[in-house]
C-alpha positions as CSV (number, residue, x, y, z in Angstrom):
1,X,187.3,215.4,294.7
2,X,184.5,213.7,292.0
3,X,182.2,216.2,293.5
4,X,183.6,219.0,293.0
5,X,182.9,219.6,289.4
6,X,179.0,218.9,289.9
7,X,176.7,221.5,288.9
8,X,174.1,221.9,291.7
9,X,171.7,224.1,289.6
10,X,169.4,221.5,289.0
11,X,169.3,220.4,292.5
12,X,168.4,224.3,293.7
13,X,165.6,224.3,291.0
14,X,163.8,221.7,292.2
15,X,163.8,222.6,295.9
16,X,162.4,226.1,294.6
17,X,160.1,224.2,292.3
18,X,158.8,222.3,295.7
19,X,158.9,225.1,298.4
20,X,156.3,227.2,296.3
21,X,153.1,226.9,294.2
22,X,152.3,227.7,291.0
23,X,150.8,231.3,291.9
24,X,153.9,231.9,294.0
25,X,152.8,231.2,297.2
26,X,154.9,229.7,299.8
27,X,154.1,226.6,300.6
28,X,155.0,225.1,304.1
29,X,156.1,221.6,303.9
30,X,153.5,218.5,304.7
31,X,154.3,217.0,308.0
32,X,154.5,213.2,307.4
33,X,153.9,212.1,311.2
34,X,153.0,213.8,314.3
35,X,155.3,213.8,317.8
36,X,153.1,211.5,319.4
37,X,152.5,209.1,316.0
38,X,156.5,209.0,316.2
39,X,157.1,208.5,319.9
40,X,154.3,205.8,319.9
41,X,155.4,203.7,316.5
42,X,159.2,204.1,318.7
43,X,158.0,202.7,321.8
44,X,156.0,199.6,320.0
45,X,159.1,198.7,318.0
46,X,161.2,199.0,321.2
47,X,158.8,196.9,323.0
48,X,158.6,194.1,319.7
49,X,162.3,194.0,320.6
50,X,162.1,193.7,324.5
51,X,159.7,190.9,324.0
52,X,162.0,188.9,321.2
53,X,165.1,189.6,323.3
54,X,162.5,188.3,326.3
55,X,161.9,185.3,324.4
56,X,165.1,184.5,323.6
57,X,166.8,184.5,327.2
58,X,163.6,183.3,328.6
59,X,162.7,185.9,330.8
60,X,159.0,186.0,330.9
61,X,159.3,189.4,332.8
62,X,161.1,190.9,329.7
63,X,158.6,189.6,327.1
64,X,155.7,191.1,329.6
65,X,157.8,194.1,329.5
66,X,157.9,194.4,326.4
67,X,154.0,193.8,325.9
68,X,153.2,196.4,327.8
69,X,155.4,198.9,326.1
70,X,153.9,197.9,322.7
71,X,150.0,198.6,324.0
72,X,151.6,201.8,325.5
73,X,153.0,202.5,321.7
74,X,149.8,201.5,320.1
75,X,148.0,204.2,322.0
76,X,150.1,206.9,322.1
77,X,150.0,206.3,318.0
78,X,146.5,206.0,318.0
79,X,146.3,209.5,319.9
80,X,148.8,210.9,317.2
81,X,146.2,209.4,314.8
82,X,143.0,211.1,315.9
83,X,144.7,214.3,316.5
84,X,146.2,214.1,312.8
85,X,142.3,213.3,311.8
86,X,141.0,216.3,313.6
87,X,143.7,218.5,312.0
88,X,142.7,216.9,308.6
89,X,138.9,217.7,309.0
90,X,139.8,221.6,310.5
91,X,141.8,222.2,307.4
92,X,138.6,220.8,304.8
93,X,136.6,222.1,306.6
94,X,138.0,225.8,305.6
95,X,138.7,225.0,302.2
């Protein structure tokens, strides 16, 4: 095994060095995307694809399929959005 001889130190260092401040404090992890920003960006790229495949075959019900799921997408990621903005003002808003 070529791994087997590799020091993981380093590796364990930085993760500390990450996971808490410079005072000491834990610090929980930033969340990159919300559920709904997630679940909305998945349904638009799923609908991007029902459309193509739509176009391809030439099923016009399958490309309006696909529309729709990609205005669904857009709003449920737009929702995501404006609750990610709210949570952004709370937390300047105690600082």
């Amino acid at each position: 095994m070529p791994y087997a001889s590799m020091d993981l130190r380093p590796i364990g260092a930085w993760l500390k060095h990450r996971r808490y401040s410079a005072g000491g404090h834990f610090r929980r992890p930033e969340v990159i995307m919300n559920s709904n920003q997630v679940k909305g960006t998945a349904k638009d790229v799923a609908g991007k694809v029902q459309q193509k495949v739509g176009e391809a075959t030439g099923s016009a019900s399958q490309q309006i399929k696909g529309i729709g799921k990609q205005i669904e997408g857009k709003i449920r990621k737009g929702a995501g959005d404006a609750e990610e903005a709210a949570k952004d003002a709370e937390r300047k808003s105690r600082s």
